[in-house]
N, C-alpha and C positions, 0 to 999 in steps of 0.2 A: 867681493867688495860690499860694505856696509854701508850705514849713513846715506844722508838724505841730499849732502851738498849737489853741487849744481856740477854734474858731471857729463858725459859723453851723450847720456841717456838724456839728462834735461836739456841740453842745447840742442838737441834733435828736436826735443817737446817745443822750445819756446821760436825753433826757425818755423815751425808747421806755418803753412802757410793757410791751413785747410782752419777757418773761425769757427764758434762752437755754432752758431746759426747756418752753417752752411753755406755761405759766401765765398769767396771765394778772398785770401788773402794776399798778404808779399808773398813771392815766389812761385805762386799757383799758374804764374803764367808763363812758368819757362819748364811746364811739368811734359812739354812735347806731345806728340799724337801717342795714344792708347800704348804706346812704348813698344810696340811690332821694331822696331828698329833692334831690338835686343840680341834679333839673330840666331835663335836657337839655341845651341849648348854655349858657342861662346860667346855670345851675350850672354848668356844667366852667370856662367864663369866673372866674366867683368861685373854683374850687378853683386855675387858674392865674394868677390873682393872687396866692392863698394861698401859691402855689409861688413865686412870686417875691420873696415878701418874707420868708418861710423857709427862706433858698437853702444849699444843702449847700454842700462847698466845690467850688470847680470843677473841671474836671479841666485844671491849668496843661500848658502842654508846655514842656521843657525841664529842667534842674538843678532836682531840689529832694527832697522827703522819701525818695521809693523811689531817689535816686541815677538821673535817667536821667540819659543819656551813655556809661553804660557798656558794654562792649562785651555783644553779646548771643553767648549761647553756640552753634556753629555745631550744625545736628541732626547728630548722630550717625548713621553707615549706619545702626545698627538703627536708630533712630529711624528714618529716612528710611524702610528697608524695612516698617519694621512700618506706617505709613503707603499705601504704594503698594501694601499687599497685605491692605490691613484688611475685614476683616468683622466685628469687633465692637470696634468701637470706646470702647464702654463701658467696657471692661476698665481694669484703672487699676493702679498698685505697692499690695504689698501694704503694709497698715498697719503704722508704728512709732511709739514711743514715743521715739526717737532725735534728738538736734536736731542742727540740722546749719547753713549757713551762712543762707541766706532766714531757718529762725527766730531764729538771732543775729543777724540784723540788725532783726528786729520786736522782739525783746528789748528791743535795745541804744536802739530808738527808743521802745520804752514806747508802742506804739501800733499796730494792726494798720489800714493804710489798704484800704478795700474799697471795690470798683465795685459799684455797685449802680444799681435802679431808683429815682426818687421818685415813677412817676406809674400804676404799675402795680396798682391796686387787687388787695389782698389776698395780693398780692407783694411791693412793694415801694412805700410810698407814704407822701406825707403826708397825716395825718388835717385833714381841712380844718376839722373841730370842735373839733380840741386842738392843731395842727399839730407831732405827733408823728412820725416817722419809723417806720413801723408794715409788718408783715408776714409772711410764709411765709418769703422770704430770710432778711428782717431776722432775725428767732429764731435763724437757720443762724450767719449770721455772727455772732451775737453768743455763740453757743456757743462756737464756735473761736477767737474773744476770749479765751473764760473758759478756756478749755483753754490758749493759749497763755501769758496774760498774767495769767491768776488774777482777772480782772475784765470781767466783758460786756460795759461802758461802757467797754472804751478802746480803741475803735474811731474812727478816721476816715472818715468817709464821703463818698463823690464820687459824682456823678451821671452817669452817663457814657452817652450815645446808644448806640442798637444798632451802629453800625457802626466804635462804637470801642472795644467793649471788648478786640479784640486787642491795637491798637496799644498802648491805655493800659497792658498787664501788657508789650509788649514793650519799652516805653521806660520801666519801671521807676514807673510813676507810681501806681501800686495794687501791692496785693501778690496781690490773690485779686480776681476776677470773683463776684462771685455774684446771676445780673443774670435768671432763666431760659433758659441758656444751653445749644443743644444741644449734645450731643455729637455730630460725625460725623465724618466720614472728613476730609474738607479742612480741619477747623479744629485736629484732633493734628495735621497741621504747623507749626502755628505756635504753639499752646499745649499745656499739659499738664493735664489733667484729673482729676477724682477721679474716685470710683465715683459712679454714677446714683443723685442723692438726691430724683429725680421723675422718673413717665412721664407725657406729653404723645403728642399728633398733632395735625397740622395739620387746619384745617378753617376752614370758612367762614362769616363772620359777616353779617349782612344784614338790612336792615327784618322787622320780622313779617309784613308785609302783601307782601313781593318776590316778583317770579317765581323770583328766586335758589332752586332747592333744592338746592346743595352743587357740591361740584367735579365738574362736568359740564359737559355743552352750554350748561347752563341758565346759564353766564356769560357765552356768546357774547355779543359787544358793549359786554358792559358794564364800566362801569369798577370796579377793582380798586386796593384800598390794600394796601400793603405797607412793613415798614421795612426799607432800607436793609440790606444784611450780613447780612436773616435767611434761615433756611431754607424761609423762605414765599417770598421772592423767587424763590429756587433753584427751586422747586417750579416756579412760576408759566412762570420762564425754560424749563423742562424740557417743560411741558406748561400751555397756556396755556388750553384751549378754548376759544380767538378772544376772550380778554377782552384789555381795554385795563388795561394795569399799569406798561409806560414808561411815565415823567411823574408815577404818581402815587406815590412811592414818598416815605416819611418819613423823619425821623432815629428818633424814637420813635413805638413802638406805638400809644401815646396819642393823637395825632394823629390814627391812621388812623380811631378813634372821633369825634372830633369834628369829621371829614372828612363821614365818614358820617350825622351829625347835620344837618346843614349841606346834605346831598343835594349834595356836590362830587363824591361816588363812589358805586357802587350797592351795594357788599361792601366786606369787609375777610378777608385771607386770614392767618391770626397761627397760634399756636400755638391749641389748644384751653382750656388752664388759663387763659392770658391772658382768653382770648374769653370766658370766662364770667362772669372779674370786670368785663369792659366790659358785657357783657348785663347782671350785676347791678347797673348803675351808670344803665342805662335800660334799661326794659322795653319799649321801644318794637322794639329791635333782639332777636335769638335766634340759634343754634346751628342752621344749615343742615344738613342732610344729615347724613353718620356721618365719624370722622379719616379722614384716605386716608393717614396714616404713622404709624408708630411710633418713637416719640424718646424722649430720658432728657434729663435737664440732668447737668450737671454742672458743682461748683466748679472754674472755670478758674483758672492759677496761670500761669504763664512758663517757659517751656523751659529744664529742667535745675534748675528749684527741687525736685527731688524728694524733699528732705526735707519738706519744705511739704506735699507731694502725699501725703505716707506719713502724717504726720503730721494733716492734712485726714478723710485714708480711716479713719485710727484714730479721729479724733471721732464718725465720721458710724455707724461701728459701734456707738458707745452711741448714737448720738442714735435709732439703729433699735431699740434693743432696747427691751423691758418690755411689746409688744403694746398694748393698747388704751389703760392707763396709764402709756405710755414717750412721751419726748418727741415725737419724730415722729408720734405717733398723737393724742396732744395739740394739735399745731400745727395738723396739717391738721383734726381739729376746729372747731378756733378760726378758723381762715384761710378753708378751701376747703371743706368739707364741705356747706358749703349750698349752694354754687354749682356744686360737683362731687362729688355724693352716691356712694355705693358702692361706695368706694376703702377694701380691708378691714385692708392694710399698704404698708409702704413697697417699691419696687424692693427685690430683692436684689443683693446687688453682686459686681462679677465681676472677678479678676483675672485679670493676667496672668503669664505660668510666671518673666520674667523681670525 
């Protein structure tokens, strides 16, 4: 599906109940307790029905709203060096106020298309009681709506697998990622990044009752979920401790829980923010062991959009400020705080000289 019309995808966007300040909006209050009621497999069964018949828009390949075809811009040596020689890769242009081509062309279309999650509880998801498009993301992107386009609601929203949200910003079909994406070293090759507007570690997720206690021996054997293109893969490929992880790898996160419900796999190795909204989605599973990394997300954009990327960094500056009563302190409130207690502020964000 092409075009930009107000589809499946956008009545999701504009029911969100979730405001770009973190507030709390219509429908946020019949979002139920932490959604333990789900039941296991067939609760998630009924949420991915839910999911199916409130389907964002898809993510088409070929011609259509972001203009793919067009040629992509080659990296630049710096780019290239600043890549091959990265150690903090967080660093991101500093913030402007300045438009530049990427945001005349989100102007010119009256609509900001974003990747994002739909199954990602407390992320990115649909509320299976209101079938709202609800989350931590969602809030983000809908800021940078209101920053760009004077309106939260005029976002397009596509759901896109882990293992595509590069491709999807380099073939022009999204304008911005905002999907819990990390930031590292391999992937400013191919995208461009804001400043860190979340820290994460990887870690491992597993029955309460497992021998599983965290990324150790203590996975030797066993089988291992992971999705596709993330840095848990990476990890996994890097240092595996004799667990079995070819074969069981997903397109979404999502899956690697309802894998695990299922007893197909004995763990799930994800980021840690993810893993705690799947533990609070069933108490049956918990948070093994302590992260063995340390990561940032960042809003991903397309190589050479860096007015996007400047203008991104300037949102994310107010969306940090006011402390306890600023948006970001707000959201994670509302989103994470139960699931991920004693988180006092947001990252602070780090540029680069050039």
């Amino acid at each position: 599906m092409t075009g930009v019309g107000r589809g499946a995808g956008d009545r999701a966007g504009s029911r969100t109940g979730a405001k770009a300040d973190g507030t709390a909006g219509p429908g946020n209050g019949r979002r139920g307790s932490r959604l333990r009621g789900w039941g296991g497999v067939a609760g998630m069964a009924a949420a991915c029905a839910l999911t199916a018949a409130v389907t964002l828009l898809p993510l088409s390949h070929g011609a259509g709203d972001g203009g793919a075809g067009a040629a992509e811009p080659d990296l630049t040596r710096a780019s290239a060096a600043r890549a091959d020689t990265c150690e903090e890769p967080e660093r991101s242009l500093r913030p402007s106020d300045e438009d530049g081509p990427a945001i005349e062309k989100i102007k010119e279309r009256g609509r900001l298309i974003a990747g994002v999650d739909q199954n990602s509880f407390r992320w990115g998801y649909l509320n299976p009681a209101t079938g709202d498009l609800e989350g931590f993301d969602i809030d983000l992107v809908r800021a940078i709506a209101e920053d760009i386009l004077g309106d939260p609601d005029k976002v397009t929203y596509r759901a896109i697998p882990t293992n595509q949200r590069i491709l999807a910003l380099q073939e022009d079909r999204v304008d911005v990622v905002v999907r819990t994406m990390t930031v590292n070293c391999a992937r400013i090759k191919d995208v461009a990044f804001s400043t860190a507007y979340f820290q994460a570690g990887q870690q491992v997720l597993a029955p309460e009752k497992s021998a599983v206690e965290g990324y150790d021996e203590s996975l030797a054997g066993k089988k291992v979920c992971t999705a596709k293109g993330s840095t848990a893969y990476d990890a996994l490929a890097a240092k595996s401790f004799g667990a079995k992880f070819e074969g069981f790898t997903v397109s979404s996160q999502f899956d690697c829980l309802v894998r695990l419900q299922l007893g197909a796999v004995d763990a799930v190795v994800t980021d840690n923010a993810l893993a705690a909204g799947q533990a609070a989605q069933d108490p049956a599973v918990e948070l093994k062991g302590e992260p063995f990394t340390r990561e940032f997300y960042g809003v991903a954009t397309k190589l050479g959009n860096d007015d996007l990327v400047r203008r991104i960094n300037r949102v994310l500056d107010d969306y940090r400020r006011g402390g306890d009563s600023g948006p970001w302190m707000r959201a994670y409130g509302k989103w994470l705080k139960e699931d991920l207690p004693g988180i006092r502020k947001p990252p602070e964000p780090k540029y680069r000289d050039n």
